[in-house]
KEMIVEX-519050 format. One record per residue (C-alpha): residue number from 1; residue in one letter; chain; x, y, z. Coordinates in Angstrom, 3 decimals. Layout:
N
   seq   type   mol          x          y          z
   NUM      a     A          X          Y          Z
...
END
This chain:
575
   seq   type   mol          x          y          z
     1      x     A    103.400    134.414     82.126
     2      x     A    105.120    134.306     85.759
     3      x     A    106.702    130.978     86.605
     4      x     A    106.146    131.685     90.089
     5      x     A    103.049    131.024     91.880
     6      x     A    100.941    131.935     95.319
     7      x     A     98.409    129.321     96.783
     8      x     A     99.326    126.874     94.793
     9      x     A     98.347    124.291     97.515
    10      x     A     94.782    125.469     97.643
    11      x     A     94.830    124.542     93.759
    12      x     A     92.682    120.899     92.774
    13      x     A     94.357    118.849     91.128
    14      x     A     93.622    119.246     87.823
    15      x     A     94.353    123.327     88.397
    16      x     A     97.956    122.254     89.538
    17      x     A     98.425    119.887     86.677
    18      x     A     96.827    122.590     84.159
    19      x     A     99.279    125.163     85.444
    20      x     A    102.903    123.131     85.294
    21      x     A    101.862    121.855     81.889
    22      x     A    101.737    125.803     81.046
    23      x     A    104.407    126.916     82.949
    24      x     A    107.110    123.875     82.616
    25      x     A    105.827    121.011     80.667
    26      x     A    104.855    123.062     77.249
    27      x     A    107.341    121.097     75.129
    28      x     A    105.412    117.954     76.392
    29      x     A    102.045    117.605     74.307
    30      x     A    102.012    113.967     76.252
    31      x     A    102.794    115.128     79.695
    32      x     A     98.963    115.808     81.295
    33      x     A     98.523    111.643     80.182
    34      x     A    101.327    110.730     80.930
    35      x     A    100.336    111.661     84.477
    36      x     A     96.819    110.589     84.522
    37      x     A     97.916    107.249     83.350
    38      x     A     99.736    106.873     86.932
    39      x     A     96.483    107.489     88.575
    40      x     A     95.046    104.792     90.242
    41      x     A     91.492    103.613     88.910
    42      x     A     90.066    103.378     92.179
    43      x     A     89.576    106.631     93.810
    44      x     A     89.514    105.718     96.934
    45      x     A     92.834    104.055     96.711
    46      x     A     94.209    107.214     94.623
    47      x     A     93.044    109.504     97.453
    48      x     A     94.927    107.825     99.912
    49      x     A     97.674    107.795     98.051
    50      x     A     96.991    111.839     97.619
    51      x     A     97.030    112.426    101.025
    52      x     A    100.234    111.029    101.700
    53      x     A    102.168    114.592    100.640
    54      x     A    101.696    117.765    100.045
    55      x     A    100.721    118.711     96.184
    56      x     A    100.103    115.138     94.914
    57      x     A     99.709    115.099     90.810
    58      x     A    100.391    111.279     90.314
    59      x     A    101.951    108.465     91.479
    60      x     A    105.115    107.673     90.754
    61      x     A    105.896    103.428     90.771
    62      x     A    108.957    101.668     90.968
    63      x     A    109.211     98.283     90.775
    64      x     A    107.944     95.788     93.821
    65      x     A    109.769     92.360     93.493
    66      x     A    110.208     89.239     96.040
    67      x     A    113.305     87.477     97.071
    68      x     A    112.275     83.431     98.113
    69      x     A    114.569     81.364    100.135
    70      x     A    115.692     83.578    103.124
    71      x     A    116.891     81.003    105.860
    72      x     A    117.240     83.411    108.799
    73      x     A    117.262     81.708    112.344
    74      x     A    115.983     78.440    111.119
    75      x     A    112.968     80.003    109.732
    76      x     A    112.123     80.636    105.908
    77      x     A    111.413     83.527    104.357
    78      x     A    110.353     85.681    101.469
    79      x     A    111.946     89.326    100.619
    80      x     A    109.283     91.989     99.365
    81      x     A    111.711     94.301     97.591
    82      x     A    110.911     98.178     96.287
    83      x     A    113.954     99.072     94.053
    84      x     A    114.753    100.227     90.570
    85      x     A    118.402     98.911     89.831
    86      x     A    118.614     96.317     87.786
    87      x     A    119.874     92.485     89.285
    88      x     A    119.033     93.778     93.027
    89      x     A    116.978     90.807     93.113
    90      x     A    118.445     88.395     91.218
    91      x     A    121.306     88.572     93.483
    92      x     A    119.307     88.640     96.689
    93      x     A    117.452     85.677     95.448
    94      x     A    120.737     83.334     94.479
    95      x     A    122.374     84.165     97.662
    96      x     A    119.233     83.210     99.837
    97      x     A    119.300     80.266     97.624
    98      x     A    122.858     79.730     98.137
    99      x     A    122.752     80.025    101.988
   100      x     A    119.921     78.253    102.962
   101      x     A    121.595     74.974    102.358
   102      x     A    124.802     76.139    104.231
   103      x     A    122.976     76.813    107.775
   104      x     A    120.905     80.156    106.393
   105      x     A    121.461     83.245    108.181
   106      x     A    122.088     83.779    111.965
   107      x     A    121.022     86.995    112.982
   108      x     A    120.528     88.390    116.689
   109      x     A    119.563     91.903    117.752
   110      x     A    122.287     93.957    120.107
   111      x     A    119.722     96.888    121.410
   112      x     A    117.403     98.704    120.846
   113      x     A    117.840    102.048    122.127
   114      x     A    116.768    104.840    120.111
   115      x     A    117.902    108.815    121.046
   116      x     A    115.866    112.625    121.076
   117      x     A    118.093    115.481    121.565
   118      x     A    116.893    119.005    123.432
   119      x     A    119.523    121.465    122.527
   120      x     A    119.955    124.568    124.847
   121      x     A    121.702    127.387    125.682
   122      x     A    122.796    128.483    129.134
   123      x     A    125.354    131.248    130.059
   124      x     A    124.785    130.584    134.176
   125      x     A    126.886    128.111    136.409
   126      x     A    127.072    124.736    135.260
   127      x     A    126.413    123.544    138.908
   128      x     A    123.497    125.517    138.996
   129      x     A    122.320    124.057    136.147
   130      x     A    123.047    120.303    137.582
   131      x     A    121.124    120.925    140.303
   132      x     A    118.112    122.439    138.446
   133      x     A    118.175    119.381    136.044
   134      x     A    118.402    117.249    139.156
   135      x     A    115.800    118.660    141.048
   136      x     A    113.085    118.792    138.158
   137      x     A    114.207    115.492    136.327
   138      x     A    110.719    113.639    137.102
   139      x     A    109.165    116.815    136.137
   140      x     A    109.966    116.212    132.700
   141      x     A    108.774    112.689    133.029
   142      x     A    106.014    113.592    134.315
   143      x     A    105.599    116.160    131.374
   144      x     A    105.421    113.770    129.049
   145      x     A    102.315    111.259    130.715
   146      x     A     99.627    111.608    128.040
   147      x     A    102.063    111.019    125.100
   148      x     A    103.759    108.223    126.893
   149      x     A    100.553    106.181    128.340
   150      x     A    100.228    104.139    125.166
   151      x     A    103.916    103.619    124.336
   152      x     A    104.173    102.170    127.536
   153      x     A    101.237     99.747    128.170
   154      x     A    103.646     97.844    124.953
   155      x     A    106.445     98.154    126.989
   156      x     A    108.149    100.770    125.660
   157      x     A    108.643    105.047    126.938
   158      x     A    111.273    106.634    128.081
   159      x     A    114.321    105.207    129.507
   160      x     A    116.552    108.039    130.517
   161      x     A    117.363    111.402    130.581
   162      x     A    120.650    112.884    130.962
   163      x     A    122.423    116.455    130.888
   164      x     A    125.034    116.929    128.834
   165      x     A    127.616    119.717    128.641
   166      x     A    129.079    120.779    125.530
   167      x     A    130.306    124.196    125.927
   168      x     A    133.822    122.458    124.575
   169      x     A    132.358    122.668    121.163
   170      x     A    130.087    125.916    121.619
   171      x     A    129.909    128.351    124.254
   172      x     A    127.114    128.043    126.651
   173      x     A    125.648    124.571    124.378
   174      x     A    124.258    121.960    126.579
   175      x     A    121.679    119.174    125.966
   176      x     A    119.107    116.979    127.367
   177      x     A    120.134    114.234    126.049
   178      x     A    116.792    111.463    126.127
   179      x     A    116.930    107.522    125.238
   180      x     A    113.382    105.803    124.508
   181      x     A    112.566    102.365    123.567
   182      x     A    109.473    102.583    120.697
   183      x     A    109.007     98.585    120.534
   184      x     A    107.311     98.120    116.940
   185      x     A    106.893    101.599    116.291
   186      x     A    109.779    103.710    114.429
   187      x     A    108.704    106.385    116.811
   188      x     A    109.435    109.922    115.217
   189      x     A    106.319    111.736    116.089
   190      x     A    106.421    110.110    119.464
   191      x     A    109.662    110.842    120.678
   192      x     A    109.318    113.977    119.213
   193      x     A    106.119    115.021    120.921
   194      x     A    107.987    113.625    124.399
   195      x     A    110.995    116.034    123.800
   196      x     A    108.872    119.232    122.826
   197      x     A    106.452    118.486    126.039
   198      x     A    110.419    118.344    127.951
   199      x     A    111.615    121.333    126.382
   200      x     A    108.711    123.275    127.956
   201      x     A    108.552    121.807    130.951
   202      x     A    112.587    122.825    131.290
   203      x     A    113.019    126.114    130.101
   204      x     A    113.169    128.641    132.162
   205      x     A    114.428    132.860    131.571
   206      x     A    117.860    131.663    131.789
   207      x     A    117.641    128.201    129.632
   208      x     A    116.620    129.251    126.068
   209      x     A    115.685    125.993    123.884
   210      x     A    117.212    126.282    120.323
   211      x     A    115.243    122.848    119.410
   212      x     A    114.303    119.313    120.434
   213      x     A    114.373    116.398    117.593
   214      x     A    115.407    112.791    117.830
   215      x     A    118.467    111.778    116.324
   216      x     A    118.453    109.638    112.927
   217      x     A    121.767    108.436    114.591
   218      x     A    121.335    105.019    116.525
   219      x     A    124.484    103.170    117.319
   220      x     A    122.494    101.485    120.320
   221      x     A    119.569    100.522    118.015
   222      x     A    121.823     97.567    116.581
   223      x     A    121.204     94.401    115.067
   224      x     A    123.838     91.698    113.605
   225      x     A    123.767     89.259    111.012
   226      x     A    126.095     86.471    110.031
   227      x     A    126.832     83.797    107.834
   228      x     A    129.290     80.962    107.848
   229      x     A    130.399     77.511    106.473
   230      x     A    133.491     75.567    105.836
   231      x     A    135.887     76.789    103.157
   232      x     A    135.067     73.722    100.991
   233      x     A    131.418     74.418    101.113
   234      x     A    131.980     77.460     99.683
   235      x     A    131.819     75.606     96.346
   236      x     A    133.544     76.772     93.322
   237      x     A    136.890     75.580     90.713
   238      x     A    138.936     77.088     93.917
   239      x     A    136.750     77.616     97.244
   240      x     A    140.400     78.097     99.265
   241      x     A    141.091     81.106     96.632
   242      x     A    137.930     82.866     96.460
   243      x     A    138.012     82.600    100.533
   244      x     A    141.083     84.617    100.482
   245      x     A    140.135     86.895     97.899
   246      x     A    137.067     87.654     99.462
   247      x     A    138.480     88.480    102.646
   248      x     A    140.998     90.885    101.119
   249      x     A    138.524     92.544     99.254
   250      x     A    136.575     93.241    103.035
   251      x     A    139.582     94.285    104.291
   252      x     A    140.075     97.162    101.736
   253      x     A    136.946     98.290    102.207
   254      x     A    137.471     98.002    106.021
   255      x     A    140.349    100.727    105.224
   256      x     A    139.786    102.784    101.973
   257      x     A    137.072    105.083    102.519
   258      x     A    136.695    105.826     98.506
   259      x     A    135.999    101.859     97.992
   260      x     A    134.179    101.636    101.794
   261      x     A    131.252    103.720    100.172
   262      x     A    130.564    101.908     97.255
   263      x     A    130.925     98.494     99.622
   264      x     A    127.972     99.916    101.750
   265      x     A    126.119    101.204     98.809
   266      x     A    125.901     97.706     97.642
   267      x     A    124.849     96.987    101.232
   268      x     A    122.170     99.320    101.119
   269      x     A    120.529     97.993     97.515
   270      x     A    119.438     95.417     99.849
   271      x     A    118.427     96.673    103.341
   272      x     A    116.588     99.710    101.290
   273      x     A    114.624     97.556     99.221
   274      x     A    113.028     96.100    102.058
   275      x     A    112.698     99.375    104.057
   276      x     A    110.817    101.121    100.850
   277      x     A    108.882     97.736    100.668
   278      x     A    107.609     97.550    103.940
   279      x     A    107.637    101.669    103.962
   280      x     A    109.825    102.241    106.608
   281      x     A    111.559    105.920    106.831
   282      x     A    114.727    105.230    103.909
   283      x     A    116.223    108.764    104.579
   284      x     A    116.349    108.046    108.487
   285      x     A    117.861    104.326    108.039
   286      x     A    120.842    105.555    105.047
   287      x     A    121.526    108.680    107.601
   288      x     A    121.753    106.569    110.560
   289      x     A    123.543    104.055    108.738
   290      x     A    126.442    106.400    106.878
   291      x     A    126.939    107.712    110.490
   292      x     A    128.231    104.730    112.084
   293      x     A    130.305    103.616    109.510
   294      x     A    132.269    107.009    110.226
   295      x     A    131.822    106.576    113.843
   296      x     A    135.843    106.014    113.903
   297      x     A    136.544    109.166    112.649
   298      x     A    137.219    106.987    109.333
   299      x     A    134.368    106.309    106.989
   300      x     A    134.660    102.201    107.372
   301      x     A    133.167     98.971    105.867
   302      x     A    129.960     97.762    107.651
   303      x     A    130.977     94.018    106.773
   304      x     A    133.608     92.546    107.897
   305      x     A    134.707     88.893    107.493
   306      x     A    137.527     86.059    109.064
   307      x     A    139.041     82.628    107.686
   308      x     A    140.028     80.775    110.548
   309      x     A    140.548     77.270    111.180
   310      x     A    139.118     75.917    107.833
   311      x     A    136.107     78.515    108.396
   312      x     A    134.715     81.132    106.259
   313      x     A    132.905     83.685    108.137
   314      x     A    130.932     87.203    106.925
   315      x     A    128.919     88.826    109.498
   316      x     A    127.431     93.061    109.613
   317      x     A    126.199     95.040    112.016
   318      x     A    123.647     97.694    111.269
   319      x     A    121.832    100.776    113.255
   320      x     A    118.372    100.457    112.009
   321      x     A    115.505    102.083    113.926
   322      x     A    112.192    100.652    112.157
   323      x     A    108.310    100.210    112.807
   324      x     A    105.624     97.332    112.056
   325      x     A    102.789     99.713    113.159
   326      x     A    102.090    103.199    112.863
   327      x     A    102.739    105.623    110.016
   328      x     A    102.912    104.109    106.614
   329      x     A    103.340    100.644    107.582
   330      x     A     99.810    100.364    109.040
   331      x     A     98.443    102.658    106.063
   332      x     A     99.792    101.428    102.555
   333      x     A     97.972     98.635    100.947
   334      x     A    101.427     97.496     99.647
   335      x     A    103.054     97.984    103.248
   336      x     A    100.556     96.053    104.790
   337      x     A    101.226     92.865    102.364
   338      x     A    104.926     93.043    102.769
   339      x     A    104.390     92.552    106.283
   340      x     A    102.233     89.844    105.932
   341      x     A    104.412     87.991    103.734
   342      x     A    107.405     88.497    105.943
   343      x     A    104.910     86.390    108.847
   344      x     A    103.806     89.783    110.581
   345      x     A    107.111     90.150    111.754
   346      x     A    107.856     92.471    114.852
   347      x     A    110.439     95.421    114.482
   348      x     A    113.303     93.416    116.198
   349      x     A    112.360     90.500    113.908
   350      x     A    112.365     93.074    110.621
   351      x     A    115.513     94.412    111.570
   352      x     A    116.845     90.709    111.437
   353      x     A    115.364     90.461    108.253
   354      x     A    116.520     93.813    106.691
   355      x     A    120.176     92.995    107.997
   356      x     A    120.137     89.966    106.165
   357      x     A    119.666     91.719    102.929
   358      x     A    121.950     93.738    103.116
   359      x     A    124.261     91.283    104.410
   360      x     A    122.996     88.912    101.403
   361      x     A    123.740     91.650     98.745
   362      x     A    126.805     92.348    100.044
   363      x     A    128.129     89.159     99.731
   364      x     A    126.802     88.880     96.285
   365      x     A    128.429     92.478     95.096
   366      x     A    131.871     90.878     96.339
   367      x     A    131.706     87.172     94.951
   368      x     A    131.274     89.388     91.545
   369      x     A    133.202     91.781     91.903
   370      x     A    136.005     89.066     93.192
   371      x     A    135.120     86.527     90.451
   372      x     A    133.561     87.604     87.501
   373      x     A    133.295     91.420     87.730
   374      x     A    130.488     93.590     88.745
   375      x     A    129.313     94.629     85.473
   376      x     A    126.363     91.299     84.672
   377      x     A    116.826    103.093     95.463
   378      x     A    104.300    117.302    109.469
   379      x     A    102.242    117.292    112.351
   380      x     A     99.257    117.649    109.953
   381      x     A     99.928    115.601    107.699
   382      x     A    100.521    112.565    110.455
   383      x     A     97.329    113.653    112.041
   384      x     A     96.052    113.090    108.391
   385      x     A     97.449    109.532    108.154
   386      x     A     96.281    108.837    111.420
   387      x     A     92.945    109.602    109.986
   388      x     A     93.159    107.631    107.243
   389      x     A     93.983    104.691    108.614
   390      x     A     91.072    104.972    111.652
   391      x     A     89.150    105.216    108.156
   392      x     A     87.574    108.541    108.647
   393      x     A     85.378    110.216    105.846
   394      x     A     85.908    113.935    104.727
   395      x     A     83.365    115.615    107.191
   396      x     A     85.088    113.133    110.260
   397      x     A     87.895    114.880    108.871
   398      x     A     87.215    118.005    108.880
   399      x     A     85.630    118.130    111.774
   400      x     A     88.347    116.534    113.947
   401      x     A     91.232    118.620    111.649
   402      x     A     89.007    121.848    113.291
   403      x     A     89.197    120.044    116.762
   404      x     A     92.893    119.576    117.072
   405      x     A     93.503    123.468    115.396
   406      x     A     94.685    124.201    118.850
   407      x     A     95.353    121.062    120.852
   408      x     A     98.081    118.756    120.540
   409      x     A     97.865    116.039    118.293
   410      x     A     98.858    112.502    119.503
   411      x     A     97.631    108.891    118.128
   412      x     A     96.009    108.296    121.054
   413      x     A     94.128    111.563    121.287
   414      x     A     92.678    111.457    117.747
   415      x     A     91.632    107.934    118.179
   416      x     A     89.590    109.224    121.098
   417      x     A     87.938    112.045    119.180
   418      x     A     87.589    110.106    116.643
   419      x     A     85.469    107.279    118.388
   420      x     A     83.550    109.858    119.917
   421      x     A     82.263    111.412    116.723
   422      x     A     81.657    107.684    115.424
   423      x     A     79.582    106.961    118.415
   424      x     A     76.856    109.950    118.496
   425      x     A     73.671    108.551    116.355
   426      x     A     73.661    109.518    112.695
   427      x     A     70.961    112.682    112.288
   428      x     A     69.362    111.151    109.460
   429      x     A     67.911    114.216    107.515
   430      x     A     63.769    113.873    106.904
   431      x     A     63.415    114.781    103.418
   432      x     A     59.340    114.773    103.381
   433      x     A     59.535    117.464    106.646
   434      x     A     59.179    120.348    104.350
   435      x     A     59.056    122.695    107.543
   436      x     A     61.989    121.169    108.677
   437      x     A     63.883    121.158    105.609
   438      x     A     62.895    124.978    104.855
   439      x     A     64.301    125.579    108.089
   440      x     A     67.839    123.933    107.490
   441      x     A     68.046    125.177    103.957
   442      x     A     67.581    128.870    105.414
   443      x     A     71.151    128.530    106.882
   444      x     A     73.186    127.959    103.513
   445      x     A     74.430    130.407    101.087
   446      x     A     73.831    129.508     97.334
   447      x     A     78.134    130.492     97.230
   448      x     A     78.843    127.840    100.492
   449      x     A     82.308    126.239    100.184
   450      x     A     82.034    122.331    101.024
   451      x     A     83.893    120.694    103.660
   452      x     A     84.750    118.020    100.930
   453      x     A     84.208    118.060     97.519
   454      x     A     83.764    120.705     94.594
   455      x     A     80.023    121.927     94.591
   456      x     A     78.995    124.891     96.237
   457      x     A     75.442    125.084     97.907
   458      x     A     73.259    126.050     95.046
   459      x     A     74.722    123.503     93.177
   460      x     A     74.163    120.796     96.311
   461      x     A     70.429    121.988     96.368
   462      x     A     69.835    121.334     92.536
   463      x     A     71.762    118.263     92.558
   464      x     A     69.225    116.658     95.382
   465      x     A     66.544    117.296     93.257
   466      x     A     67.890    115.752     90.215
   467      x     A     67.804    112.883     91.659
   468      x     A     64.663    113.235     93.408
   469      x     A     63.925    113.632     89.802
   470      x     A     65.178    110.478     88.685
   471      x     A     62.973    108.821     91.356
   472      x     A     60.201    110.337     90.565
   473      x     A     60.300    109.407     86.634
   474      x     A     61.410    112.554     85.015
   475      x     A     64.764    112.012     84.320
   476      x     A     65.609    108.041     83.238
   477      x     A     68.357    106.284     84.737
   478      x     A     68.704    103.963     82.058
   479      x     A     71.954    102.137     83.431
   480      x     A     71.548     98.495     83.910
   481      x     A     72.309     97.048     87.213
   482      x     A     72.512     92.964     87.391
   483      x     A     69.863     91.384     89.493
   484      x     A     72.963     90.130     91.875
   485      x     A     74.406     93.146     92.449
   486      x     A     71.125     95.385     92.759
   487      x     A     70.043     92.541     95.321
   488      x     A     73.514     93.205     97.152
   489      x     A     73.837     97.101     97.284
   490      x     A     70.137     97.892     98.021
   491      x     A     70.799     95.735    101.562
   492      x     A     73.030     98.252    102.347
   493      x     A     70.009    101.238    102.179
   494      x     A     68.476     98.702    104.870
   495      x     A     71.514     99.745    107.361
   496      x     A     72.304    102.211    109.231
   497      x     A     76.095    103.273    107.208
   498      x     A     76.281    106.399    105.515
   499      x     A     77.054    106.875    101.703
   500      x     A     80.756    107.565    101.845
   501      x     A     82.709    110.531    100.345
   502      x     A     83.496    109.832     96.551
   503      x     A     79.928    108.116     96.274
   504      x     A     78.460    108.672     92.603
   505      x     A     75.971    107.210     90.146
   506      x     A     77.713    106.527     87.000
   507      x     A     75.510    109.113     84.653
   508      x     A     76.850    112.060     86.686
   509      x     A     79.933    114.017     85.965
   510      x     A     82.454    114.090     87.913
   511      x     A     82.836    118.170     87.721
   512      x     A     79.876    120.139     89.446
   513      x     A     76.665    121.033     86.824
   514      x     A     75.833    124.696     86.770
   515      x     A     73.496    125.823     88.624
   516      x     A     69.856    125.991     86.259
   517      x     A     67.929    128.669     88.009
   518      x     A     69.012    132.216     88.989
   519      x     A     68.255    132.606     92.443
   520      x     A     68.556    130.339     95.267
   521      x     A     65.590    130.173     96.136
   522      x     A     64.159    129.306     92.954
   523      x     A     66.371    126.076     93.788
   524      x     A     65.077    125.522     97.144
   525      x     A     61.371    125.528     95.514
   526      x     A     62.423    123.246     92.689
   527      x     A     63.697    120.467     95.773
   528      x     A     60.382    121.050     97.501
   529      x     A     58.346    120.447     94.325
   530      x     A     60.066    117.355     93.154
   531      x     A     59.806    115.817     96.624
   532      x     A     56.061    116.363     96.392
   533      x     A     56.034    114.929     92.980
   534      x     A     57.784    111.830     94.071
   535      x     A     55.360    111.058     96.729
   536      x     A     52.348    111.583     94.155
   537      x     A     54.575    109.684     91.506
   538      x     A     54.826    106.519     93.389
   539      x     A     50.906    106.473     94.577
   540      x     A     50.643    104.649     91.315
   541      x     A     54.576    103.891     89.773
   542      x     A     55.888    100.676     90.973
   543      x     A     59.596    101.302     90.741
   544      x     A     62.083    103.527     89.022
   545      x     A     65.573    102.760     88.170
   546      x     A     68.470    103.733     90.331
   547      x     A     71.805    103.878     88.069
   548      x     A     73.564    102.868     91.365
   549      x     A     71.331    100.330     92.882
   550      x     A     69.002     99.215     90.188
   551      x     A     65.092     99.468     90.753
   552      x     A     63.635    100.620     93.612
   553      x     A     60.358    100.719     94.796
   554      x     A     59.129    103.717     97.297
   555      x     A     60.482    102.389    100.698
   556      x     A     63.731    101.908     99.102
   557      x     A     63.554    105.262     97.005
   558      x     A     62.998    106.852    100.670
   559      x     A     65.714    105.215    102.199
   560      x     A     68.183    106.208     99.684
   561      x     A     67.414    109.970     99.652
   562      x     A     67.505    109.912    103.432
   563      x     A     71.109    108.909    102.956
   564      x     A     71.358    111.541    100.081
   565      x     A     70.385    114.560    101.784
   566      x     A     71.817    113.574    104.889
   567      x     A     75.350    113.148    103.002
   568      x     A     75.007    116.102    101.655
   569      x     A     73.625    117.941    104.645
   570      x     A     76.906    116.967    106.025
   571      x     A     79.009    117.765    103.213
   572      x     A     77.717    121.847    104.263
   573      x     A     78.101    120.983    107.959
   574      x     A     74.091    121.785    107.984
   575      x     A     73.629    118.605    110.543
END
């Protein structure tokens, strides 16, 4: 059998997971449980967790622990932490211990500028080019209105944009080179969006646009953190010693580039932990970070520390560009509670935070290392997290994925479509119209594909009237449903909310049932006559037994297969 493989994204799940376990994972009798047992329980929770990548199979966890005792700026804190090497931690915790009684951390941020890049080519005059730049310069402002508006009602947008020339290092290579300020927002997808609306606007039969991406690169998007006490306070057999050794193990890093990498590695344990925790972009911060440690030409220590006058001091400065809203932060469960136990910070108040664990690890790495020894981490897809977090169902999905096939996708613009397709009145489908449900029947194919979930539209027809079965007394639900909870779930068939996607009674399977009769419309006859049946059943039944809801008499029986049918009506796009 061929390793190789063609539409393996249109596989389910299971199919992909079937397939690697015959093509790579043969050896491994364990390895299709071993994945399951990742799976969250609750598939709601799973699916969001699916929809994060492409080609999801499982989830793959790493530890999430807290760091107490953070003193930054007078005010207290607690560290989520997402890492897997052991005594990250421990460490963070003893040092935030260690400082808070010594004045805590004093942190302050520098800037926050963040950068976007258009790169070009241009054979012409470079004056010629000035003055083109010049003259349509609040074009490309201009260009960019729709993405900006929301960006900039928090203060933030675009802040410059300049030409740069540098045919030095390739013929005819110039740039537009763009600075933004994204306030709590990371801002990829924004700034992004901005430069590919500038890059249009700009180009011209003589400027051809190779690409336009921000940079991961953000010297001006800096934030500092220090610490500092006297000598003494340092504590110890020897505080004067360990002062001194400290320092000179700084200043080795501050010139060794083989020891400088490890030093910020050790940084990093800490300021990544935080950034996974709180699921800020990792790549984009390590990137941004390596970078300006080698802005000398010299890869360099990011700490750096004095002794003068009796004083010990150890201070870092870090490029971090970061968001509190937006992306994954506003989406993961997890994300969401690291933010809240950090006090909802803002991103110039998590950048504080992040620098001080990395500054806190850092200082922890050398006291061991100097003491005792060391040895004791798309535009689809985003318009599919935007979706998730607005909360949108399958078919608000699928319509609005259809929608923005051809239009450009912003936050703003989805959140717009989006409350547009909330607001128009739910079609409630009226099962006992059997004109009316002939009628909307005639339009589906028994082989219809769903626009979410796995049965087709024979199997949709004979799965209405199994319930309608169950309502009507043929088929016994015998699942018991507490008093409480029956008396809490039936007021929701009272409302107007729709069942939501992933809905099911518990004595159904959770793969389609084959179709029972041969021909469509043998189906379609089988739905009318069970409908009929349940309106003659209940002339002298009471209740039935809903798996789901527990008993129901008639008016709740209706209700429910109202919001059955019209589920499932919109599960074909029939309404």
């Amino acid at each position: 059998m061929s390793k190789k493989i063609s539409g393996f994204s249109k596989f389910t799940k299971a199919e992909k997971i079937n397939w690697l376990a015959e093509n790579y994972l043969q050896e491994n009798s364990n390895a299709k449980s071993i994945l399951a047992q990742y799976w969250n329980e609750e598939q709601h929770l799973q699916q969001l967790h699916d929809d994060f990548i492409e080609n999801t199979i499982t989830n793959f966890y790493l530890p999430f622990g807290v760091a107490p005792n953070f003193v930054i700026n007078n005010k207290t804190y607690v560290l989520p932490m997402v890492i897997e090497e052991s005594s990250v931690v421990a460490a963070a915790s003893l040092v935030g211990k260690f400082w808070s009684t010594r004045g805590g951390f004093k942190t302050e941020v520098i800037s926050t500028t963040k950068i976007g890049q258009i790169h070009f080519m241009y054979a012409g005059k470079k004056a010629d080019l000035e003055t083109y730049f010049n003259k349509n310069k609040t074009e490309l402002f201009a260009a960019t209105a729709s993405i900006t508006k929301n960006m900039e009602k928090r203060g933030g947008g675009i802040l410059d944009i300049e030409l740069k020339d540098k045919t030095d290092k390739i013929p005819n290579y110039y740039q537009l080179h763009v600075t933004f300020e994204t306030k709590d927002s990371m801002g990829a997808n924004f700034i992004n969006s901005c430069l590919e609306a500038m890059a249009n606007a700009f180009k011209n039969e003589e400027i051809e646009v190779v690409m336009s991406i921000l940079s991961n690169y953000v010297p001006e998007c800096l934030v500092r953190a220090e610490v500092s006490c006297k000598i003494e306070d340092l504590g110890g057999e020897n505080p004067q010693k360990f002062a001194e050794k400290f320092y000179q193990a700084v200043q080795i890093a501050e010139v060794e580039p083989y020891r400088a990498v490890t030093h910020n590695k050790g940084i990093m344990n800490g300021v990544d932990a935080v950034v996974l925790a709180t699921a800020n972009d990792f790549r984009a911060v390590e990137a941004g970070v390596h970078a300006y440690a080698a802005r000398s030409g010299e890869y360099t220590s990011l700490s750096h520390c004095s002794i003068e006058n009796g004083i010990f001091k150890f201070w870092i400065e870090l490029p971090l560009a970061l968001g509190t809203v937006g992306g994954l932060t506003a989406l993961h469960p997890m994300a969401k509670l690291s933010l809240e136990m950090l006090q909802k910070p803002s991103a110039r108040e998590l950048m504080q935070i992040m620098a001080a664990a990395g500054l806190a690890q850092n200082f922890a790495a050398l006291r061991a290392l100097t003491t005792k020894g060391i040895q004791h981490g798309h535009m689809k897809m985003h318009l599919q997290n935007i979706l998730n977090q607005l909360g949108a169902n399958d078919a608000e999905k699928a319509a609005i994925e259809k929608y923005f096939d051809t239009k450009t996708i912003s936050h703003s613009a989805v959140e717009t479509k989006f409350a547009a397709l909330r607001a128009s009145k739910v079609h409630w489908v009226n099962f006992l119209n059997f004109d009316e449900l002939k009628h909307t029947l005639s339009a589906l194919k028994a082989d219809a594909k769903p626009l979410f979930g796995k049965m087709n539209g024979q199997q949709m027809v004979e799965h209405l009237a199994f319930l309608m079965k169950v309502s009507n007394g043929k088929v016994h639900a015998d699942f018991f449903v507490e008093d409480e909870k029956s008396a809490r779930r039936k007021a929701f068939l009272d409302t107007e909310g729709e069942l939501q996607v992933g809905f099911k009674a518990p004595m159904l399977s959770e793969e389609p049932i084959p179709v029972k009769f041969a021909s469509f419309e043998e189906s379609i006859n089988d739905l009318i006559l069970q409908i009929e049946d349940f309106t003659e059943h209940f002339k002298t039944a009471k209740i039935e037994n809903h798996p789901f809801f527990g008993e129901l008499d008639y008016e709740y029986w209706q209700k429910f297969h109202v919001k059955h049918f019209t589920h499932h009506f919109k599960q074909f796009g029939l309404v």
